[in-house]
TITOR-627887 format. One line per 2 residues: number of its first residue (from 1); their letters; for each residue x, z, y of C-alpha. Coordinates in nm, 3 decimals, padded with zeros to 5 digits. Layout:
// residues N
NUM = a = X/Z/Y  ...
END
This chain:
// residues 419
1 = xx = -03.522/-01.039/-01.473  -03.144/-01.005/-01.520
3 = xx = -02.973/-00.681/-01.352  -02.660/-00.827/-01.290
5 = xx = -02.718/-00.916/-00.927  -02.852/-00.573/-00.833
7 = xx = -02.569/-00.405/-01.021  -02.345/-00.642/-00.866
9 = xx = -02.444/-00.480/-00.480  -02.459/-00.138/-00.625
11 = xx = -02.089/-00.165/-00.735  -01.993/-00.382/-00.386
13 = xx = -02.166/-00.060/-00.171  -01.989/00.183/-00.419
15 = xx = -01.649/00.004/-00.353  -01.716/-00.070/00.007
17 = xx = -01.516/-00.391/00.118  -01.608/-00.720/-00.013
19 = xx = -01.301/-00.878/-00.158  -01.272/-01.243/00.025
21 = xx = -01.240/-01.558/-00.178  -00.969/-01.737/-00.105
23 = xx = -01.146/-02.039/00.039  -01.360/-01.799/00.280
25 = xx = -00.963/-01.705/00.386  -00.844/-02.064/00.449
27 = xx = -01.179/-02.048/00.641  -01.119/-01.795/00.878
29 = xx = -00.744/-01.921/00.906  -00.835/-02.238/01.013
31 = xx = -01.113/-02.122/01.253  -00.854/-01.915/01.409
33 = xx = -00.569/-02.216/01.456  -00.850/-02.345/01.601
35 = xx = -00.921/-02.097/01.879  -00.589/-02.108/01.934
37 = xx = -00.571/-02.450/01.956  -00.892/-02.447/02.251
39 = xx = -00.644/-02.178/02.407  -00.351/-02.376/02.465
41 = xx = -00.548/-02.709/02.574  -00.737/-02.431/02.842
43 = xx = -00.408/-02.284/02.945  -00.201/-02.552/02.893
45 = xx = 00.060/-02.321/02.744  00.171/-02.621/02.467
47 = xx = 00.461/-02.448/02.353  00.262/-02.176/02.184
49 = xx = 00.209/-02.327/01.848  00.497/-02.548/01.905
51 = xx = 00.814/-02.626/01.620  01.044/-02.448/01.763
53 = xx = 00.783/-02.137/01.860  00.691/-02.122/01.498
55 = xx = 01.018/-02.113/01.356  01.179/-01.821/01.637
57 = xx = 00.849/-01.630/01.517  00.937/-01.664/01.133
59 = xx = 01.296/-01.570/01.222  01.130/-01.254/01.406
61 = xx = 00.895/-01.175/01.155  01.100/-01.171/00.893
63 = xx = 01.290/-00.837/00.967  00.960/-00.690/01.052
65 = xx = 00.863/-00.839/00.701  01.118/-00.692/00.483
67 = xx = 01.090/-00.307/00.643  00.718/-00.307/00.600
69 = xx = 00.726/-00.417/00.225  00.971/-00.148/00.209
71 = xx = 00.785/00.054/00.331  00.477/-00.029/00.142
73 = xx = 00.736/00.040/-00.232  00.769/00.381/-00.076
75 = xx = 00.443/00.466/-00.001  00.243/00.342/-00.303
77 = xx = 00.442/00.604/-00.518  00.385/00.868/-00.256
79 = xx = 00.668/00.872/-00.041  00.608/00.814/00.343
81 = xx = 00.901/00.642/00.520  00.957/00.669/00.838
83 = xx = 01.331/00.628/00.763  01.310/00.256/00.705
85 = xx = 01.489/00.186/01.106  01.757/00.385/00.969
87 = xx = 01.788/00.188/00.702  01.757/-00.085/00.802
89 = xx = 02.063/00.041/01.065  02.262/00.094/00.772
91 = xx = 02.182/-00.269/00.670  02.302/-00.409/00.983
93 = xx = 02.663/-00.242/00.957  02.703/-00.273/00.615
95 = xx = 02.571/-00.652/00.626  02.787/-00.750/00.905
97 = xx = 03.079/-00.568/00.773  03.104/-00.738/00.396
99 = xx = 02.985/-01.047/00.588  03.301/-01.004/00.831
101 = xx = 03.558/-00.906/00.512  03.406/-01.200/00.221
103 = xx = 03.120/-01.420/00.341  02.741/-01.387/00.447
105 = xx = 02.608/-01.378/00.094  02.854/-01.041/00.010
107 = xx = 02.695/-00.936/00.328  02.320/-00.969/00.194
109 = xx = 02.438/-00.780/-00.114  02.611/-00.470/00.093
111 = xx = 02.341/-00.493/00.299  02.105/-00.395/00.049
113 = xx = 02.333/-00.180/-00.124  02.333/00.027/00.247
115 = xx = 01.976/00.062/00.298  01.944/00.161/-00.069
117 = xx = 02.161/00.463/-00.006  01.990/00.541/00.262
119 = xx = 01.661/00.529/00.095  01.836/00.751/-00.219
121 = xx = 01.893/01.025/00.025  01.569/01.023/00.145
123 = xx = 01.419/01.051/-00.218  01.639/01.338/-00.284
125 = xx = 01.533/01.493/00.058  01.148/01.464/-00.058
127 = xx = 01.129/01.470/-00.379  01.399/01.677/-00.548
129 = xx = 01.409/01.935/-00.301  01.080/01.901/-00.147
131 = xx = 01.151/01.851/00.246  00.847/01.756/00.445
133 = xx = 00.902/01.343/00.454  00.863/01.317/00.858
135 = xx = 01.149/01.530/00.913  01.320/01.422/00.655
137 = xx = 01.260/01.011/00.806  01.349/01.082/01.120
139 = xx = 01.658/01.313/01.016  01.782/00.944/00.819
141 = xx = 01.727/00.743/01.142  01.924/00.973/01.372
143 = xx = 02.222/01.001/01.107  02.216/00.653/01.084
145 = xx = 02.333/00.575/01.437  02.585/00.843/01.395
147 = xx = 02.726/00.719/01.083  02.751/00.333/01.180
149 = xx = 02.880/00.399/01.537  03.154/00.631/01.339
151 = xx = 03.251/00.365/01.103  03.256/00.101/01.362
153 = xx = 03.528/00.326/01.540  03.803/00.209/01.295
155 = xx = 03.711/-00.098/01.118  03.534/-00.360/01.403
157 = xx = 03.716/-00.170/01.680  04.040/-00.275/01.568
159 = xx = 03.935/-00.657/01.529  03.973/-00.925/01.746
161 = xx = 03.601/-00.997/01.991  03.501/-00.671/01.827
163 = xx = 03.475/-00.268/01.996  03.275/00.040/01.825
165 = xx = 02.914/-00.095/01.900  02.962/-00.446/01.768
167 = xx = 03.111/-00.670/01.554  03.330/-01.018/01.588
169 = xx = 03.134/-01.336/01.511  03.000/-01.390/01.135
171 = xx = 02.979/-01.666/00.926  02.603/-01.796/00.876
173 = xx = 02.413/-01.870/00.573  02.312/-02.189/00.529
175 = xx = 01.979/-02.324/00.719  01.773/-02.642/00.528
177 = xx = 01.549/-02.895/00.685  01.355/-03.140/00.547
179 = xx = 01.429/-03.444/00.729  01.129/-03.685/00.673
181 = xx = 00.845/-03.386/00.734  01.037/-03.226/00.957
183 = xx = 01.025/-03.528/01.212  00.736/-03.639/01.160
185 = xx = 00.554/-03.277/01.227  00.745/-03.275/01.556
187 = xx = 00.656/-03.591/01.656  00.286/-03.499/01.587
189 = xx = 00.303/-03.174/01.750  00.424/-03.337/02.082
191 = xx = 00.137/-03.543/02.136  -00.080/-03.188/02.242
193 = xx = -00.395/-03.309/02.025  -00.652/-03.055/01.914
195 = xx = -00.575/-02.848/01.612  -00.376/-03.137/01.459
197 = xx = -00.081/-03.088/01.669  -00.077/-02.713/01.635
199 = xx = -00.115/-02.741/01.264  00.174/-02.975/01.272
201 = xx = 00.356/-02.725/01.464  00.320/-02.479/01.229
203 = xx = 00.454/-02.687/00.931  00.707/-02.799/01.112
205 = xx = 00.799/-02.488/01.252  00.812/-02.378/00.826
207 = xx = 01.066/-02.654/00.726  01.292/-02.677/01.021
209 = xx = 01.626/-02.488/01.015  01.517/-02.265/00.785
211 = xx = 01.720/-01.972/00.662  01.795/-01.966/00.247
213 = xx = 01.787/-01.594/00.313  01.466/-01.668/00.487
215 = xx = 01.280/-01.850/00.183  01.462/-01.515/-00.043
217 = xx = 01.198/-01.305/00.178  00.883/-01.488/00.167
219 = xx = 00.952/-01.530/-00.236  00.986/-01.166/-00.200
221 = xx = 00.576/-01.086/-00.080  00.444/-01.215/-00.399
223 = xx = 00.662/-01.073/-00.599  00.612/-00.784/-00.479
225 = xx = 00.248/-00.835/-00.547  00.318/-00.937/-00.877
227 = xx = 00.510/-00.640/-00.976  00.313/-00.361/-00.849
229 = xx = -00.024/-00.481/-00.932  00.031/-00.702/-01.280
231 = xx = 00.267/-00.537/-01.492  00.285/-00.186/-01.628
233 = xx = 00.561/-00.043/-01.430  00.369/-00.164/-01.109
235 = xx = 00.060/00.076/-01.272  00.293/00.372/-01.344
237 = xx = 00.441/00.356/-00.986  00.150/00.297/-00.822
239 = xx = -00.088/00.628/-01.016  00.208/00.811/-00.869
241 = xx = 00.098/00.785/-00.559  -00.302/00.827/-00.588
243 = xx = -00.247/01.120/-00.883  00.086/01.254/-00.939
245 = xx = -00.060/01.524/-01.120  -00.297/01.302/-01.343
247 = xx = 00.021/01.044/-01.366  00.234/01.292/-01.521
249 = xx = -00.054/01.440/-01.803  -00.041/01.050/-01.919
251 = xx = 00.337/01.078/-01.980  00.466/00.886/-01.653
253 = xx = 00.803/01.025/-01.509  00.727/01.063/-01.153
255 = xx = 01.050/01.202/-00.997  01.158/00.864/-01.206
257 = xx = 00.944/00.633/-01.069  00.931/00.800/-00.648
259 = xx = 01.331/00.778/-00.724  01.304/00.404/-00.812
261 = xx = 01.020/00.311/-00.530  01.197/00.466/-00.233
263 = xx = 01.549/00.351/-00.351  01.377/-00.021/-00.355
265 = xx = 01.193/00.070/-00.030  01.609/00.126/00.118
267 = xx = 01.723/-00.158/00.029  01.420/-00.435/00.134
269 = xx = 01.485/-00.253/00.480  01.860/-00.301/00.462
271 = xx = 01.810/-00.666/00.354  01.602/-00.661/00.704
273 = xx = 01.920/-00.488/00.876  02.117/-00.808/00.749
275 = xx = 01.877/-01.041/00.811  01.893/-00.974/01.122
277 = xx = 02.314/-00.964/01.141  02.403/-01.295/00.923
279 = xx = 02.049/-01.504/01.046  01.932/-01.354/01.334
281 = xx = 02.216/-01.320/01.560  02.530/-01.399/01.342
283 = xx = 02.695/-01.079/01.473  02.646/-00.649/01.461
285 = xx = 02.526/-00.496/01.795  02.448/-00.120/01.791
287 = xx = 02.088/-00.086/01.851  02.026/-00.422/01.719
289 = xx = 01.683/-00.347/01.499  01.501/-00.263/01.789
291 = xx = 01.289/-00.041/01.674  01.147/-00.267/01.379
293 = xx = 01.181/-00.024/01.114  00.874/00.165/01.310
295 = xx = 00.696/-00.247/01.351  00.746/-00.277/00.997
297 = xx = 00.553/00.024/00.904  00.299/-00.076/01.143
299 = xx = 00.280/-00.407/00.960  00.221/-00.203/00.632
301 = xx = -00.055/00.007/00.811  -00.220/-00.292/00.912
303 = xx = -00.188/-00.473/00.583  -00.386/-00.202/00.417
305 = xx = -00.075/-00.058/00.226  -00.085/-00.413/00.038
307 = xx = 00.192/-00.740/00.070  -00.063/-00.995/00.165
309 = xx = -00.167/-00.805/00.491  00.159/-00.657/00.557
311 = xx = 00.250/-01.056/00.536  -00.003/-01.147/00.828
313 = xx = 00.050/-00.774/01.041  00.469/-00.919/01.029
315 = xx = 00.383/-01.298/01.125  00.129/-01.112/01.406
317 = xx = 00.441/-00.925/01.548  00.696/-01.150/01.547
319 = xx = 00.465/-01.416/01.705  00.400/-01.238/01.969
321 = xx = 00.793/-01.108/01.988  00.847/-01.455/01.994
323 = xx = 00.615/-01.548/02.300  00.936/-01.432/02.560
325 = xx = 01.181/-01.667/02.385  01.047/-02.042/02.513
327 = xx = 00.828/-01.973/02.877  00.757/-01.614/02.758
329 = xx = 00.536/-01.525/03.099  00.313/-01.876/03.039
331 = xx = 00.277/-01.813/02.662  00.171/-01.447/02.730
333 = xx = -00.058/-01.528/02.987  -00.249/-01.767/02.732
335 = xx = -00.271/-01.479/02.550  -00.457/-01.292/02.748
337 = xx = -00.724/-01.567/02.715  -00.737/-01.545/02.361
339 = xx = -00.772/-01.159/02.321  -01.082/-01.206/02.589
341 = xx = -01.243/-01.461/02.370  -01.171/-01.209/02.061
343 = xx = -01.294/-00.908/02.252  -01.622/-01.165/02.330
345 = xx = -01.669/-01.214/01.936  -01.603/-00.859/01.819
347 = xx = -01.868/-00.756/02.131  -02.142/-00.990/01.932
349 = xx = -02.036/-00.852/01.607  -02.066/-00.500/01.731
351 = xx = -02.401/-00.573/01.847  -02.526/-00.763/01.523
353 = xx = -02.424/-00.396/01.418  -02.615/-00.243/01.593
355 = xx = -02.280/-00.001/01.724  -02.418/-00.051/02.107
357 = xx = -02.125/00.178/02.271  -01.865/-00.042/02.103
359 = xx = -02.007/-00.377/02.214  -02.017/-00.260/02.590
361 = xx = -01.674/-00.113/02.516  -01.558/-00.462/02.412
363 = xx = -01.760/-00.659/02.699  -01.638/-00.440/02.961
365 = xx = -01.265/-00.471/02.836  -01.335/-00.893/02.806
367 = xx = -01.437/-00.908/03.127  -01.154/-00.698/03.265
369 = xx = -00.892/-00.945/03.073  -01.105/-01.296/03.189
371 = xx = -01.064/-01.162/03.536  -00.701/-01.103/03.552
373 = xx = -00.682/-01.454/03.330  -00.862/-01.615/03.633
375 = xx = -00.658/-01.446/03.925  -00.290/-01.484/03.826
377 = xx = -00.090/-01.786/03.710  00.175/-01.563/03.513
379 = xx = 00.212/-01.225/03.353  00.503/-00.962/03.524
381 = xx = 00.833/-01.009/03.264  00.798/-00.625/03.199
383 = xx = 00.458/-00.681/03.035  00.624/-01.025/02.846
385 = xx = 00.907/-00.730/02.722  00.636/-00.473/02.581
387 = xx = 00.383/-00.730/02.450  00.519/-00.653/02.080
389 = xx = 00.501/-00.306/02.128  00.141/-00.337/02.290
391 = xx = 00.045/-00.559/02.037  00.140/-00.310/01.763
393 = xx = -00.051/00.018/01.955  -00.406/-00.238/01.958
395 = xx = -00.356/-00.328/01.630  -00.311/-00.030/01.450
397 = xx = -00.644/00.126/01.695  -00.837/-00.154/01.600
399 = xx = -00.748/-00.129/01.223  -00.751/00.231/01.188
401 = xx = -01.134/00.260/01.079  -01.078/00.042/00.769
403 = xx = -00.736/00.176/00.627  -00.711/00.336/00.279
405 = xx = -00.381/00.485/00.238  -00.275/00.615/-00.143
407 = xx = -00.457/00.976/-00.183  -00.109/01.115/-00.294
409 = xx = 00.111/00.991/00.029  00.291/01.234/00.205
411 = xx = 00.125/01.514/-00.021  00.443/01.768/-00.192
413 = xx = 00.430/01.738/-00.555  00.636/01.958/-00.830
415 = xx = 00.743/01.862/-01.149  00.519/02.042/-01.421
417 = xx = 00.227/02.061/-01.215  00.040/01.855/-01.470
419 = x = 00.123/02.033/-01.807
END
């Protein structure tokens, strides 16, 4: 009898998670389009999973993207970031300001270039001299409103349509469609049928107006992939942050390689920042990210420190950002629906698991949502306003149980401690 199978469970209990094959992914994708789907035929909330709902939620999501991948460069070498909303401040100003003086695509590159210095002073914060990361963050994200408000005082101040908390009007980058597809998913998504419609609102929400910039960033996620998890560099980085110590008996520069991650890390948030000047609005407003820096590293969290589910944690955000944009109080009702059929399936799970106090837990709190489903017609706008913010706080909770961060993150390290 062979001992491969039995070895084969020994090393999947030893390792815990089952890695999922990719068509047991497409799998669970499509059975959730399809719960969506039974949603908005219930609710009748059709634009949902519509073209143009699709395409504000990739234009959302982006942003969100970008600061948690640079977050997750940061943190796989063992360098939390809270600082990413600061940098991704710095993005914004810098962005819009090159975009203002020479064109949108001198604004990506300043944009980048902004965040980058931004996340350069936080490596020298935490790792030359040591400061605790959290303070150090935060310290970045309050000097960066300072710095860009100060700046704004004597360059967009003095231009025409601009004052010291905004910008005049930017040139955009260029937006592609294709024309055939792009019709014909529109045209299928307006008929309201089951699942077909919604997936043809997706794809067509995917190849309408869509950003160059935009098609930069998703290239971006497997790259990313690519890099830190194929190639030798990607190793070196990545032992910095589960070993420092052990990293550094093998040879590996790790001031080197914490320099280069977080220094990346600044600059994938300040392409965010000027995402979201040149795309996103086509103009600078102070207090324009929003708080995304903090979504983005929420993203990361809930991607498992890894660019596939940071991917899905941004797309999760910025649909739901997106649900206020086209009959936000409708669209968010719906939603309530859907979390009380979700709450109803992780309730049967629990139980199949024999974890009795979280399966009344869930009941109880899919009963509550079904009821206030069946008794109103529309959500109050406040809630439509906080839903991303909500979203994030139940996503991380529900997450939190199966998140393993790198050993090393956040933990001081010396140079020398490993000879």
């Amino acid at each position: 009898m062979s001992t491969k199978a039995p070895a084969a469970r020994v090393a999947a209990k030893k390792g815990g998670r089952r890695k999922l094959s990719l068509p047991v992914v497409l799998l669970i994708i499509a059975g959730a389009l399809a719960l969506v789907s039974l949603v908005r035929l219930i609710s009748g909330a059709n634009d949902v999973t519509s073209v143009g709902q699709v395409a504000g939620a990739l234009e959302l999501a982006v942003p969100i993207g970008l600061a948690g991948l640079g977050g997750l460069w940061a943190e796989r070498a063992g360098v939390v970031n809270i600082g990413l909303e600061g940098m991704m401040i710095l993005g914004t100003w810098f962005g819009a300001w090159a975009g203002f003086q020479w064109g949108p695509w001198a604004g990506v590159l300043f944009g980048i270039i902004g965040g980058a210095l931004g996340g350069l002073l936080h490596a020298v914060i935490t790792v030359t001299f040591g400061v605790n990361h959290i303070v150090s963050g935060v310290a970045i994200n309050i000097l960066a409103v300072g710095v860009t408000r100060y700046l704004s005082n004597f360059t967009f101040a003095e231009e025409p349509g601009g004052s010291s908390k905004q910008s005049p009007r930017l040139e955009e980058i260029d937006k592609i469609t294709i024309p055939g597809l792009s019709d014909w998913m529109q045209d299928l998504q307006q008929h309201h049928w089951f699942f077909v419609s919604d997936l043809a609102g997706i794809i067509g929400g995917l190849v309408t107006g869509l950003s160059l910039l935009t098609v930069i960033a998703l290239l971006l996620i497997p790259v990313t992939w690519w890099v830190l998890w194929r190639t030798a560099f990607g190793l070196r980085l990545r032992s910095c942050g589960e070993s420092p110590v052990a990293a550094e008996t093998l040879g590996v520069n790790v001031y080197k390689y914490k320099y280069i991650a977080v220094t990346i890390s600044g600059g994938l948030a300040g392409l965010g920042g000027a995402f979201l000047a040149l795309v996103a609005t086509s103009i600078y407003q102070e207090g324009q990210t929003g708080g995304r820096g903090y979504i983005g590293l929420a993203a990361m969290i809930f991607g498992n420190w890894m660019p596939g589910g940071m991917a899905l944690g941004a797309g999760l955000f910025g649909f739901t950002d997106s649900l206020k944009l086209r009959g936000g109080a409708e669209n968010v009702h719906a939603m309530l629906l859907l979390l009380a059929i979700l709450l109803v399936i992780a309730a049967v799970w629990q139980l199949y698991r024999k974890k009795y106090v979280a399966a009344v837990i869930s009941a109880a709190c899919s009963a509550l949502l079904f009821t206030w489903y069946a008794l109103t017609d529309q959500v109050p706008s406040q809630f439509v306003d906080a839903a991303p913010y909500v979203t994030t706080l139940l996503v991380l909770a529900l997450s939190a149980q199966r998140l393993r961060m790198p050993k090393a993150d956040g933990l001081p390290y010396r140079k020398g401690e490993g000879k």
